[in-house]
MDAnalysis code that builds the backbone (N, CA, C; Angstrom):
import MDAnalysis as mda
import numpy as np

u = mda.Universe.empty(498, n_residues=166, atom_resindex=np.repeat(np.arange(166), 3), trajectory=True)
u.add_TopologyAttr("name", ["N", "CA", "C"] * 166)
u.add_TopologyAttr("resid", np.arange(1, 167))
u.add_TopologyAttr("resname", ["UNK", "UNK", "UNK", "UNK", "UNK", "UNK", "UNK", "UNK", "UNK", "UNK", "UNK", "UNK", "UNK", "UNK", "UNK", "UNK", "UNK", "UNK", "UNK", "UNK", "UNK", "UNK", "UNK", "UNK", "UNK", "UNK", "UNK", "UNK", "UNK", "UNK", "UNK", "UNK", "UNK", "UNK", "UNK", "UNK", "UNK", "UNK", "UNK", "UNK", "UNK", "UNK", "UNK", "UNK", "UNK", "UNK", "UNK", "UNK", "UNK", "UNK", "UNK", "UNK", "UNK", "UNK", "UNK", "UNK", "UNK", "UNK", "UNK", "UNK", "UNK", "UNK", "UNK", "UNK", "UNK", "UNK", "UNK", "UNK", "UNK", "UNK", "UNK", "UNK", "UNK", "UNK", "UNK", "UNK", "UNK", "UNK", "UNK", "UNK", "UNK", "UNK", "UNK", "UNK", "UNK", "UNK", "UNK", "UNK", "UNK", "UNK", "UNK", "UNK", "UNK", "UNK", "UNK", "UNK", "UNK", "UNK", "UNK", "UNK", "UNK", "UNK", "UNK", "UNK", "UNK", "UNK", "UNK", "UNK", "UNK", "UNK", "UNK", "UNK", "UNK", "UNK", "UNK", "UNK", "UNK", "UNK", "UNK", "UNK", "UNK", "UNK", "UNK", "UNK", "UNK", "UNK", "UNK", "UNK", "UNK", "UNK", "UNK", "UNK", "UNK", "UNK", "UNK", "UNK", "UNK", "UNK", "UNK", "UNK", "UNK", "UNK", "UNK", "UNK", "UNK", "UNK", "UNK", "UNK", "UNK", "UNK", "UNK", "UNK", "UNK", "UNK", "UNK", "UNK", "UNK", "UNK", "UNK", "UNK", "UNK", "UNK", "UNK", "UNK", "UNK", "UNK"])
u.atoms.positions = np.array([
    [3.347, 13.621, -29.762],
    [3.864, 12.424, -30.376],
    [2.862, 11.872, -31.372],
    [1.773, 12.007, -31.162],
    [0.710, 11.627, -31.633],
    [0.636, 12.150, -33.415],
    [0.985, 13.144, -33.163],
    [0.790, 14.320, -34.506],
    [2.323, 13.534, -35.259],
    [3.207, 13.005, -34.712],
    [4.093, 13.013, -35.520],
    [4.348, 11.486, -35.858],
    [3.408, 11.067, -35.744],
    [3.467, 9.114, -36.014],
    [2.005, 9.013, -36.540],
    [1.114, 9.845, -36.708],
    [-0.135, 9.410, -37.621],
    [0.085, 9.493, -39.016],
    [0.609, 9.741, -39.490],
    [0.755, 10.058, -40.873],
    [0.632, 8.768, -41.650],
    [1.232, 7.634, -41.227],
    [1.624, 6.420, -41.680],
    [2.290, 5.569, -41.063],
    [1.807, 4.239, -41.497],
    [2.505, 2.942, -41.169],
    [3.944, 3.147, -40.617],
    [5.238, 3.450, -39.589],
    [6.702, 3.587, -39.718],
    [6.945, 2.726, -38.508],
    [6.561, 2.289, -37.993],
    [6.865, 1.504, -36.933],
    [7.222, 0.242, -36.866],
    [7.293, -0.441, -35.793],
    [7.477, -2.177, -36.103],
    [6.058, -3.045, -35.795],
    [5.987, -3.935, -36.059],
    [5.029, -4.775, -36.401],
    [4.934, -5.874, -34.957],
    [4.017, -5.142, -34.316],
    [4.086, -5.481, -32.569],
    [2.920, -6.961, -32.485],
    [1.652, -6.841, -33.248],
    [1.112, -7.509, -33.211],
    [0.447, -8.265, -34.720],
    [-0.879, -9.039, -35.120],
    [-0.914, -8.883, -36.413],
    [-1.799, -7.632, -36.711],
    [-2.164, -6.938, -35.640],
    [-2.808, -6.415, -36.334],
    [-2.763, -4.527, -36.013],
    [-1.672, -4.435, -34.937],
    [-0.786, -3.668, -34.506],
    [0.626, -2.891, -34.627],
    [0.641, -1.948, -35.086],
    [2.224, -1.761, -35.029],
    [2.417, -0.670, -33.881],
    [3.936, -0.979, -33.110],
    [4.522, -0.314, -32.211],
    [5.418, 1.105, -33.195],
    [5.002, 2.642, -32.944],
    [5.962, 3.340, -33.216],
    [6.837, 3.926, -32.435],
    [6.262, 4.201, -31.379],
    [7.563, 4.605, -30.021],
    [7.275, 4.350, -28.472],
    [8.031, 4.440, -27.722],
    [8.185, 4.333, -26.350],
    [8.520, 5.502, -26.121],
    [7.112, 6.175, -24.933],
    [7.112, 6.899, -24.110],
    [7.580, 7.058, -22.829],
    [8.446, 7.726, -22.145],
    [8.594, 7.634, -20.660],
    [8.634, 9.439, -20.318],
    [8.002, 9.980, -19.215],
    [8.049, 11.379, -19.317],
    [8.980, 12.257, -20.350],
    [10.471, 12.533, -20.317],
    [10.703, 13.038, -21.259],
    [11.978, 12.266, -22.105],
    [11.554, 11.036, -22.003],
    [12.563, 9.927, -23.106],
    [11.531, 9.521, -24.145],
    [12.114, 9.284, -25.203],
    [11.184, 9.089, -26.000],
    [12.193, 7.823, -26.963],
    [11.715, 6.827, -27.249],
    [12.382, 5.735, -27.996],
    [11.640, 5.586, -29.506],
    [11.961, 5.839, -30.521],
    [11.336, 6.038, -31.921],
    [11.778, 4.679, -32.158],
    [10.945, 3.893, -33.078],
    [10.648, 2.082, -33.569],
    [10.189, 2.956, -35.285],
    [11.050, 2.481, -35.993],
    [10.997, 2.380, -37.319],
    [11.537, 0.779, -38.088],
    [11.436, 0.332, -39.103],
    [11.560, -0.923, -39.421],
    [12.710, -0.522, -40.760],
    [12.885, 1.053, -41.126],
    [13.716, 1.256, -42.475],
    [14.495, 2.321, -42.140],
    [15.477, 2.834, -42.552],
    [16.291, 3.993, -42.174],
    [15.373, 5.300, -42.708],
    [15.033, 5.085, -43.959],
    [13.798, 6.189, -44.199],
    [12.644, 6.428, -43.570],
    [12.105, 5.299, -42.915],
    [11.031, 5.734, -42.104],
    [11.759, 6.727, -40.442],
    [12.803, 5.963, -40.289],
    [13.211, 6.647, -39.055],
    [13.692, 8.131, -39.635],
    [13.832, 7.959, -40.272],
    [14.752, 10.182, -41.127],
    [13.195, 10.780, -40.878],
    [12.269, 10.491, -41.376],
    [11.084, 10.714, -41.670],
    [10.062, 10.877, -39.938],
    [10.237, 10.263, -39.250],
    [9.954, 10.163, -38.008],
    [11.060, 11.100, -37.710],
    [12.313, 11.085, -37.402],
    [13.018, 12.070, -36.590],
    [12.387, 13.316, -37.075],
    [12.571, 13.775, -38.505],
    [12.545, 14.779, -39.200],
    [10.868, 15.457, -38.314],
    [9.981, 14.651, -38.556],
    [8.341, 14.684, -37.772],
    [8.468, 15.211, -36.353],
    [9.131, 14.735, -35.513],
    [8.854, 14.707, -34.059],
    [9.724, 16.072, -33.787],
    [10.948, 15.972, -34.659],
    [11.836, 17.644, -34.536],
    [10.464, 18.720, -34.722],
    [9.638, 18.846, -35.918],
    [8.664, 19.848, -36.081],
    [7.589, 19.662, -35.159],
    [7.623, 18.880, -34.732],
    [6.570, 19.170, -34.058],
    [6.916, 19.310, -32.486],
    [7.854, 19.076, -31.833],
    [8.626, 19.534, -30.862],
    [8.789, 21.022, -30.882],
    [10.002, 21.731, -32.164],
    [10.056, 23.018, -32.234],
    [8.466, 23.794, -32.199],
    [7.054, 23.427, -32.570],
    [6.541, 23.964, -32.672],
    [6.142, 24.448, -31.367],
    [6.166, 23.683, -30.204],
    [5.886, 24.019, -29.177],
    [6.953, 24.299, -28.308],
    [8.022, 24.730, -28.466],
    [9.113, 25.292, -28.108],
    [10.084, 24.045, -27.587],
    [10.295, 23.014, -28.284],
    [10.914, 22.006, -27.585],
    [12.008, 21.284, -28.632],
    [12.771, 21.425, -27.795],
    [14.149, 20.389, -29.177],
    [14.639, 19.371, -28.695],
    [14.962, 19.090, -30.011],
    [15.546, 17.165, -29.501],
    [17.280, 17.561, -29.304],
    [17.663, 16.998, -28.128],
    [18.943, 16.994, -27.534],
    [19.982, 15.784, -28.341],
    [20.769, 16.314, -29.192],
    [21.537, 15.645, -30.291],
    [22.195, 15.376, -29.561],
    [22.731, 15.703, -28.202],
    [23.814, 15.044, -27.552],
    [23.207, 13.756, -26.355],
    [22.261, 13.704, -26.502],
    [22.021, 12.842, -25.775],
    [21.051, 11.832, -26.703],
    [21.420, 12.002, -27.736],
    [20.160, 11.017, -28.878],
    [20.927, 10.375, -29.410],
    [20.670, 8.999, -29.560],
    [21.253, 8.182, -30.160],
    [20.456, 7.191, -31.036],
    [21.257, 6.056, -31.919],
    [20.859, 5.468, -32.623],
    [21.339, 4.221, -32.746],
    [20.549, 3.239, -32.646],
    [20.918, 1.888, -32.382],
    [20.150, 0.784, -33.298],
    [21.025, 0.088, -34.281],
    [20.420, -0.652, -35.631],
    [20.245, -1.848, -35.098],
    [19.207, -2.557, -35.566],
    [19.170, -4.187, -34.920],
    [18.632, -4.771, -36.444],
    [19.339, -5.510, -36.803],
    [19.357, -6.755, -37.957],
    [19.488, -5.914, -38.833],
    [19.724, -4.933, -39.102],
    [19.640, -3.937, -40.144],
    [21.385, -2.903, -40.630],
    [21.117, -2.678, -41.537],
    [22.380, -1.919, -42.147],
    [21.740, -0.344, -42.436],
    [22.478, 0.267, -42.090],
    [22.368, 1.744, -42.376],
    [23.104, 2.686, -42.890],
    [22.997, 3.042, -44.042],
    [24.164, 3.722, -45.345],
    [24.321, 4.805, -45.052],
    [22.915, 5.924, -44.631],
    [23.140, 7.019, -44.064],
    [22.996, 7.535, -43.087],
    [23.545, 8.294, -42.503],
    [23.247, 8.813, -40.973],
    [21.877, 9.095, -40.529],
    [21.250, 9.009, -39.822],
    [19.715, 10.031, -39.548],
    [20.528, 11.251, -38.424],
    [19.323, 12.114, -39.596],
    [19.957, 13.354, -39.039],
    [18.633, 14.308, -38.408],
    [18.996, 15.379, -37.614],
    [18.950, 16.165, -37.040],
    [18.739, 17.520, -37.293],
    [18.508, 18.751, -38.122],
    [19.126, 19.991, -38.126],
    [20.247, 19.889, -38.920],
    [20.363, 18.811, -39.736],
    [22.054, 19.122, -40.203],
    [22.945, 18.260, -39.489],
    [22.601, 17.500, -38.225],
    [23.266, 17.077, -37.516],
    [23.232, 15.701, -37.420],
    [24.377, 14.699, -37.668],
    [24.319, 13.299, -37.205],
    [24.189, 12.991, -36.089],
    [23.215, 11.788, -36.084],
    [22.895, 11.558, -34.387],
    [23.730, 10.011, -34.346],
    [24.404, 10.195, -33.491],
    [25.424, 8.840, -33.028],
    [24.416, 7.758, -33.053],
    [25.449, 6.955, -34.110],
    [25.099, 5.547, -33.740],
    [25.907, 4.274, -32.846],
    [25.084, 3.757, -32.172],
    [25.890, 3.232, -30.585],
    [25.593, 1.626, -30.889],
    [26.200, 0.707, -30.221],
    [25.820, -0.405, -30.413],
    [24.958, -1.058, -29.037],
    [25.215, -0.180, -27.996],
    [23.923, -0.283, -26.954],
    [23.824, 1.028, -26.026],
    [22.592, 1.100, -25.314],
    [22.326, 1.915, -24.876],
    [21.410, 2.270, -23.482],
    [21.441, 2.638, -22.419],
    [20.378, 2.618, -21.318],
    [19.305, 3.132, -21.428],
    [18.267, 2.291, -21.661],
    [16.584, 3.166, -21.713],
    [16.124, 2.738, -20.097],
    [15.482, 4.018, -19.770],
    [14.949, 3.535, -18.359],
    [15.674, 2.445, -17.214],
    [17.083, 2.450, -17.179],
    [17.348, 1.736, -16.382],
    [18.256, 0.255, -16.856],
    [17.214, -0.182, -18.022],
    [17.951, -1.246, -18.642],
    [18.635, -1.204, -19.717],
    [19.767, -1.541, -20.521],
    [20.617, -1.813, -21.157],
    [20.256, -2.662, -22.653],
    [19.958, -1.986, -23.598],
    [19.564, -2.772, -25.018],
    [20.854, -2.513, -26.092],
    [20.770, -3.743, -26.303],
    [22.046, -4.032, -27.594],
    [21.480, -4.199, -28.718],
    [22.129, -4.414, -29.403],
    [21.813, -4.201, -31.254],
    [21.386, -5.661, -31.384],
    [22.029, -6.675, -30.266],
    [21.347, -8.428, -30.485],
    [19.988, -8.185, -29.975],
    [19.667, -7.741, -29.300],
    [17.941, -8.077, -29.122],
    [17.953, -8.690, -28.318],
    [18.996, -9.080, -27.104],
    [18.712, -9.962, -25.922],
    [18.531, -9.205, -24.653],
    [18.997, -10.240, -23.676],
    [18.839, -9.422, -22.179],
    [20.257, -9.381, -21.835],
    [21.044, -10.584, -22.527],
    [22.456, -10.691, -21.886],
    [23.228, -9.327, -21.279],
    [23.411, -8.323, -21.536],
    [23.893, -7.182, -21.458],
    [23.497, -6.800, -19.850],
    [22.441, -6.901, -19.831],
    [21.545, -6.254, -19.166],
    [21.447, -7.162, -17.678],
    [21.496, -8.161, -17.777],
    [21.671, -9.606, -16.981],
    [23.129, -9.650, -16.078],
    [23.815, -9.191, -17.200],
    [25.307, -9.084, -16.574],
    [25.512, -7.724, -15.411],
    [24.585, -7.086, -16.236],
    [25.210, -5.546, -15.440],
    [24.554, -5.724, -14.179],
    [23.589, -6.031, -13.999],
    [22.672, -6.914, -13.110],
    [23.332, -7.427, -11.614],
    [23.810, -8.237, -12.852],
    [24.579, -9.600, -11.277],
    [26.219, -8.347, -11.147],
    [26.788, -7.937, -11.974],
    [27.549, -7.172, -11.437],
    [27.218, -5.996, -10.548],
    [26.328, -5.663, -10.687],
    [26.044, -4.399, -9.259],
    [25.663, -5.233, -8.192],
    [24.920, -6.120, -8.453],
    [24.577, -6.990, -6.715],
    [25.838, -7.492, -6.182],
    [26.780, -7.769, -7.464],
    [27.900, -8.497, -6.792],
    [29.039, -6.998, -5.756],
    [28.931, -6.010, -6.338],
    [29.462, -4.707, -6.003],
    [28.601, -4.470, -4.064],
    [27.355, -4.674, -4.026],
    [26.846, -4.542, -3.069],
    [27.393, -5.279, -2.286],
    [27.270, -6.454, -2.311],
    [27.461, -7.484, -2.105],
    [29.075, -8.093, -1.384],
    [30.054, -7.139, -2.004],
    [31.388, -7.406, -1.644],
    [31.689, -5.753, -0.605],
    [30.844, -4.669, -0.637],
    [30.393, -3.747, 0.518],
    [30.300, -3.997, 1.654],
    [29.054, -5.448, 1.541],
    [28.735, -5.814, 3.011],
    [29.011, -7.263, 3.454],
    [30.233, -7.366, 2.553],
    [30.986, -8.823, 2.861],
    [31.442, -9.060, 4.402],
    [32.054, -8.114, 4.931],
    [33.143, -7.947, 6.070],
    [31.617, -8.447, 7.502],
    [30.294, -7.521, 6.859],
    [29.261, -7.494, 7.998],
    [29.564, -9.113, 8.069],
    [28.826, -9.474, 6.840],
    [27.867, -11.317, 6.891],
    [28.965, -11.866, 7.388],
    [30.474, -12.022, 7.624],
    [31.158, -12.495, 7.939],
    [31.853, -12.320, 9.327],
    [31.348, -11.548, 9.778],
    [31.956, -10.652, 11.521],
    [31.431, -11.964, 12.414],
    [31.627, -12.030, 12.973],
    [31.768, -13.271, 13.979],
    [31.082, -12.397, 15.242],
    [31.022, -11.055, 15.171],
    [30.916, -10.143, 16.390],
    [29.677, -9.713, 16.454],
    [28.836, -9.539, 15.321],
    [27.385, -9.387, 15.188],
    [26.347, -10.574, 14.913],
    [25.482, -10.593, 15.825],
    [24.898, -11.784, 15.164],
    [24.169, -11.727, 14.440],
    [23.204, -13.251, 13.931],
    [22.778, -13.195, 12.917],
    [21.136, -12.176, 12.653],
    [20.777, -12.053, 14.084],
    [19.864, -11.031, 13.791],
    [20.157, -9.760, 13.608],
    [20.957, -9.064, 13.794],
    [21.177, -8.011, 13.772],
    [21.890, -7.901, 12.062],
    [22.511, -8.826, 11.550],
    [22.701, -8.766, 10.305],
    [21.384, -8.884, 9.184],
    [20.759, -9.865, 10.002],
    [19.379, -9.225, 8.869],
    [18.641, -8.387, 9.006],
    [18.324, -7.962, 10.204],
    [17.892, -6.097, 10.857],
    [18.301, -5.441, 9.785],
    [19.512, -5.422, 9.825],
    [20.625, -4.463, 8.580],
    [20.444, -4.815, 7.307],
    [19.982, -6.021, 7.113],
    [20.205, -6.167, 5.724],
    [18.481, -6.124, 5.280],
    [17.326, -5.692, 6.608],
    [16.250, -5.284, 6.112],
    [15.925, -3.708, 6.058],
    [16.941, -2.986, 6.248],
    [16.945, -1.665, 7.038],
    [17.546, -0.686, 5.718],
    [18.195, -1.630, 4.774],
    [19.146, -0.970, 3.259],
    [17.564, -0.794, 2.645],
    [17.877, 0.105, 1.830],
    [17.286, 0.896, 1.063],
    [15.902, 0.204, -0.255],
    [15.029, 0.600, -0.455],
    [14.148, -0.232, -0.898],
    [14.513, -0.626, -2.338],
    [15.225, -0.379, -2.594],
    [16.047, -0.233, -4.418],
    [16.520, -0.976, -4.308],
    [17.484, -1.375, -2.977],
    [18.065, -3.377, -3.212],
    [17.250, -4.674, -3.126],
    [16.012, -4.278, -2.589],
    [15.258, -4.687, -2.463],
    [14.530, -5.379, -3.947],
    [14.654, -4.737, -4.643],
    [14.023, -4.206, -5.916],
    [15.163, -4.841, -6.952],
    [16.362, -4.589, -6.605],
    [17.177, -5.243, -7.136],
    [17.659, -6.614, -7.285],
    [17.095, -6.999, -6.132],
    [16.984, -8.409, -5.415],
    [16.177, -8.952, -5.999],
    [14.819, -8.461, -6.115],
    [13.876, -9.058, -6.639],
    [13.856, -9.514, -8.264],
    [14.499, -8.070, -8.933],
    [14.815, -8.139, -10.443],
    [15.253, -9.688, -10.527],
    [16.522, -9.762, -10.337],
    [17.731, -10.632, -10.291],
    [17.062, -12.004, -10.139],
    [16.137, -11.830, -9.025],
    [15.354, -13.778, -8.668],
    [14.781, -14.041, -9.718],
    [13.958, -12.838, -10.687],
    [12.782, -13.381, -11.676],
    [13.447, -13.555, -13.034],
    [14.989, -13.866, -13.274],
    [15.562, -13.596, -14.095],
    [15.894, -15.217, -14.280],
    [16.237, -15.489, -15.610],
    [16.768, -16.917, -15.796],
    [18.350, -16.258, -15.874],
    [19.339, -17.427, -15.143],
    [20.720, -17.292, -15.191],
    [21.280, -18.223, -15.002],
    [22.089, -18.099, -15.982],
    [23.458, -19.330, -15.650],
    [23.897, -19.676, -14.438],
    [24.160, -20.343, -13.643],
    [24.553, -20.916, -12.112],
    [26.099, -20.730, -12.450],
    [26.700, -20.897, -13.588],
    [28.130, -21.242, -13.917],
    [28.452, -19.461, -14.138],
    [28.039, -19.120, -14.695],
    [27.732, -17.098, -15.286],
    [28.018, -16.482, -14.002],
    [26.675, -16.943, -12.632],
    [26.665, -16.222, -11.977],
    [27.623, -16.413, -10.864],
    [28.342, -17.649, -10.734],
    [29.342, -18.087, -9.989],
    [30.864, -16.890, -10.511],
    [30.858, -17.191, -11.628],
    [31.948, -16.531, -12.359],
    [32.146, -14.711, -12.229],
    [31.296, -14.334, -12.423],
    [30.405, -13.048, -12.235],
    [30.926, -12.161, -10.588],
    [30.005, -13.109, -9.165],
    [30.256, -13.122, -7.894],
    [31.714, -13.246, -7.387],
    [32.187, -13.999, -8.001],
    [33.940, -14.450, -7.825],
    [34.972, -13.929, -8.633],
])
């Protein structure tokens, strides 16, 4: 990655005295350009230097997502247009072309609410008590846990999340 973002300035402007060109995660890679030419120019980079070491970029799973910006021509690939989407899942979370969390917030309170209406029938049994319902509800998997936690450190609408749950 390194070899294919030194060349020059193409990134976004992270700090004053910093610029961000991509996000790494083992084999996801998120390219930050600020112009449609710098991103042709970056794709075009990271393709050669990928193929050089026997590695290609997966056009079906690459996408392209514009934020405040207009884009006349496709960025391409080999010849190939790479879809442009208006949001997309990196690592888990959900980014839109607005630049917020909303998206991401929603999908959020909708899977807890999905859990949540799973183990409705338990919290409500009259037949188990209340320890044994939190036994159970400490005994689920460490990812709700995690999910739980997401969700608390989050700012949310009370009216959103009422609406959302119901």
């Amino acid at each position: 990655m390194k070899m294919s973002t030194s060349d020059g300035k193409h990134g976004i402007q992270w700090t004053s005295r910093m610029q961000l060109d991509d996000l790494d995660f083992a084999d996801d890679l998120a390219l930050l350009s600020q112009t449609q030419q710098q991103m042709q120019e970056k794709t075009t980079s990271v393709a050669a230097a990928s193929a050089a070491v026997g590695l290609n970029i997966h056009k079906g799973k690459s996408r392209i997502l514009l934020y405040n910006t207009a884009c006349t021509n496709p960025i391409t690939t080999d010849g190939e247009d790479l879809e442009d989407v208006e949001t997309f899942t990196y690592l888990g979370s959900i980014i839109d072309e607005h630049g917020g969390s909303d998206a991401d917030v929603k999908a959020r309170i909708g899977k807890a609410r999905a859990v949540y209406l799973q183990v409705k029938n338990i919290w409500n049994s009259k037949q188990l008590s209340t320890n044994t319902k939190f036994d159970r509800m400490h005994s689920c998997h460490p990812s709700c846990h995690k999910t739980s936690a997401n969700l608390n450190s989050l700012k949310v609408d009370k009216q959103e999340f009422n609406e959302a749950a119901y």
